[in-house]
C-alpha positions as CSV (number, residue, x, y, z in Angstrom):
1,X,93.0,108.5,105.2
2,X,91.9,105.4,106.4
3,X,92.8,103.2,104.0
4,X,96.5,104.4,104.3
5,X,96.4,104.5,108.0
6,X,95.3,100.0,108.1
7,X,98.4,99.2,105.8
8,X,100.9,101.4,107.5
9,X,99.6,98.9,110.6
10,X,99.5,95.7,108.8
11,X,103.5,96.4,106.8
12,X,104.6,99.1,109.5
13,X,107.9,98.3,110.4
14,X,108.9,100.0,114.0
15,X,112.7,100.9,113.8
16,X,113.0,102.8,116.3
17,X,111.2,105.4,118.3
18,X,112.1,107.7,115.8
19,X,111.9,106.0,112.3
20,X,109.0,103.7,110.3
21,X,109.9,101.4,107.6
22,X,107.1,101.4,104.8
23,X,109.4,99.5,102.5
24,X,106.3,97.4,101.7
25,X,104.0,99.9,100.2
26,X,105.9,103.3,99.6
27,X,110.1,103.5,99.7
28,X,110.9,99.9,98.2
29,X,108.1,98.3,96.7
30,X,105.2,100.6,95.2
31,X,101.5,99.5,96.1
32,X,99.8,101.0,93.2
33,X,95.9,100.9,94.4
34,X,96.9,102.9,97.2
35,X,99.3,104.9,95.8
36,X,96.6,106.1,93.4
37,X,93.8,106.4,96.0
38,X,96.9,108.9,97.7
39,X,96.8,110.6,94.7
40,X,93.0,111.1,94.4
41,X,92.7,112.2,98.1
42,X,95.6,114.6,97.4
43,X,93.9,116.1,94.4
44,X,90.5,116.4,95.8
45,X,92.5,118.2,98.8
46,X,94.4,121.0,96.9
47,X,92.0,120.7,93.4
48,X,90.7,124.2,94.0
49,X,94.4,125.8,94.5
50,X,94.6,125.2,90.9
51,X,98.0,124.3,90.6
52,X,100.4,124.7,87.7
53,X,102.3,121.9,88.3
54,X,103.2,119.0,91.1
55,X,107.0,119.3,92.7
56,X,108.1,116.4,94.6
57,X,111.9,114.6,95.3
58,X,113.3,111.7,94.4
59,X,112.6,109.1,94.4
60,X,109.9,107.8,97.3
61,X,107.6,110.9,96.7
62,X,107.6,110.7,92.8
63,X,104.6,107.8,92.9
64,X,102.6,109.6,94.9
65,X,103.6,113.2,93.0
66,X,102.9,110.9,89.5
67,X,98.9,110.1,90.8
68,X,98.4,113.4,92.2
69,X,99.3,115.2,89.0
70,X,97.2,112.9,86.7
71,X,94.5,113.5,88.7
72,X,95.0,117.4,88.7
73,X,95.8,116.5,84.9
74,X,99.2,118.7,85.3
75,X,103.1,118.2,84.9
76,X,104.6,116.6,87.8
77,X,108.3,117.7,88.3
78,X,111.1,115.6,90.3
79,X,113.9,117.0,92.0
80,X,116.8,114.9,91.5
81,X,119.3,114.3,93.9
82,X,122.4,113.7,91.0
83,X,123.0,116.0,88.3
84,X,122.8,113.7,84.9
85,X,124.8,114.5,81.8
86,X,121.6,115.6,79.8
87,X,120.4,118.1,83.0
88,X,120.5,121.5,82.5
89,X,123.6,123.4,83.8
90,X,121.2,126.2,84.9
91,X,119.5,124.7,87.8
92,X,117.7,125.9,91.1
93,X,119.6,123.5,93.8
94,X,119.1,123.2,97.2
95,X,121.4,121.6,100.0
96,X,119.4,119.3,102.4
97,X,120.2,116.6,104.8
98,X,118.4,113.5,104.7
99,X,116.7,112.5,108.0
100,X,116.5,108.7,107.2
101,X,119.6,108.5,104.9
102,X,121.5,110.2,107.4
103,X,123.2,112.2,104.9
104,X,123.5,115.8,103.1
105,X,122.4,115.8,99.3
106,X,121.8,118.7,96.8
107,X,118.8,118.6,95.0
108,X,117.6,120.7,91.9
109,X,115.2,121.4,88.8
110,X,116.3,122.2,86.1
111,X,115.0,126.3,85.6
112,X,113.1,125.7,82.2
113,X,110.9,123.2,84.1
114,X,110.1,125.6,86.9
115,X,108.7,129.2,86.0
116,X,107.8,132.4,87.6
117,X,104.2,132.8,88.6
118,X,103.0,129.3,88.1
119,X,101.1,127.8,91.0
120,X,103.3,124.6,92.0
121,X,102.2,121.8,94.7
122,X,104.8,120.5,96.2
123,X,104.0,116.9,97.1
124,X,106.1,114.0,99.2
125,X,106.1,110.6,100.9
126,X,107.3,111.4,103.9
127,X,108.0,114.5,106.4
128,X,110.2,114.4,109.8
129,X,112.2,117.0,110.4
130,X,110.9,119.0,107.2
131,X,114.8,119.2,105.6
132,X,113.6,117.8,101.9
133,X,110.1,120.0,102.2
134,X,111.8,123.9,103.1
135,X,114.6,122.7,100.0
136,X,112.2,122.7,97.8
137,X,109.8,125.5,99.0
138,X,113.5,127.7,98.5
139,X,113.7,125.8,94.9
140,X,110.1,127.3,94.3
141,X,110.6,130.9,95.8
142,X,114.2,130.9,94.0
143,X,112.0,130.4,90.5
144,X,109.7,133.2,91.6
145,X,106.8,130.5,91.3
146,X,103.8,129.9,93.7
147,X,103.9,127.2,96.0
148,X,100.1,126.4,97.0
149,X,100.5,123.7,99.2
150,X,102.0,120.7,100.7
151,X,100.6,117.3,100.8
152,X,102.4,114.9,102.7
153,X,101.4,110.9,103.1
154,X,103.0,110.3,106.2
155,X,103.9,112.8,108.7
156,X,105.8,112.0,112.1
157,X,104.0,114.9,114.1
158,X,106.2,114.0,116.8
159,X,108.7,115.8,115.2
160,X,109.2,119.5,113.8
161,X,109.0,119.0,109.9
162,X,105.3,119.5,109.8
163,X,105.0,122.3,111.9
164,X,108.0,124.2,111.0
165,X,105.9,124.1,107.4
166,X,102.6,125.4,108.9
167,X,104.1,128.0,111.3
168,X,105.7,129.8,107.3
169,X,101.1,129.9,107.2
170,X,101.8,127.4,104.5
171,X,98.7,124.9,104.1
172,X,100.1,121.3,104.7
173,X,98.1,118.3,104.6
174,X,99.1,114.9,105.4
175,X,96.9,111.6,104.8
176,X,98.7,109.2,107.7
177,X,99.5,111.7,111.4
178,X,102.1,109.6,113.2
179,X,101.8,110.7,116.9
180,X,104.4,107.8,118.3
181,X,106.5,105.2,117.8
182,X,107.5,104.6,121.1
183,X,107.7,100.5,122.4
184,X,107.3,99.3,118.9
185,X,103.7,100.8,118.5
186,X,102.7,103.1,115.9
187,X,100.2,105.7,116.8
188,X,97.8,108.2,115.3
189,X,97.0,111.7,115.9
């Protein structure tokens, strides 16, 4: 997506040779013309998988999750990261450590939001090592439901997360291929 691909370079922040801050347009502040052109590129992408519903995690990927599903005109269902006084005690929960937080977090749905047999697309901002992605693929195989696809906007190809995805002969499409960040320079498969 080339739209996606000119403002990672013009707000693109080089942290390392491992890690991009996208603060500007998709972690911190939200830039809604191109978060809903994400979400019409995903739903053109996975429109014919028919999907139930849209799974995504908090919070970065729930933009992106939000456009994709009202384009798809289906639910769109967060995982949350904190269980909340109102949750459901019966949840599906999932241990994963964050790459970029550099922490370990549970994250879960609440089972009467996540069914057997319905198609789900799981959807998310970003994907590195593929940690927050195979969580919730277990969250969706542990509710018996259908996972369709995966639509990422930004995947680091340099590392595993993507292709750990495809090898399970999951379909996994991102919008933004980062081949390298070495020397401060972001580049694209």
């Amino acid at each position: 997506m080339e739209l996606l691909k000119q403002r990672i370079l013009e707000v693109g922040v080089v942290v390392s040779d491992q890690v991009l801050k996208l603060d500007a347009i998709l972690n911190h502040q939200v830039d809604p013309v191109l978060i809903m052109e994400m979400g019409k590129e995903f739903a053109r992408l996975f429109r014919e998988t028919k999907p139930d519903k849209v799974l995504t995690v908090e919070s970065s990927g729930i933009p992106i999750a939000y456009t994709t599903a009202l384009q798809l005109e289906v639910p769109m269902i967060f995982a949350r990261r904190k269980k909340t006084l109102t949750m459901d005690q019966d949840t599906y929960s999932e241990r994963v450590p964050s790459f970029t937080k550099g922490i370990v977090t549970d994250i879960m749905v609440s089972s009467h939001l996540l069914h057997k047999g319905e198609r789900v697309l799981l959807i998310d901002d970003f994907i590195a090592n593929g940690d927050a992605a195979r969580g919730l693929i277990r969250i969706i195989e542990k509710a018996e439901a259908e996972l369709v696809g995966v639509g990422i906007a930004v995947e680091k190809s340099f590392q595993a997360g993507g292709n750990s995805i495809r090898e399970r002969g999951i379909r996994v499409e991102s919008l933004a291929r980062i081949a390298s960040l070495a020397n401060g320079q972001i580049t694209f498969n």
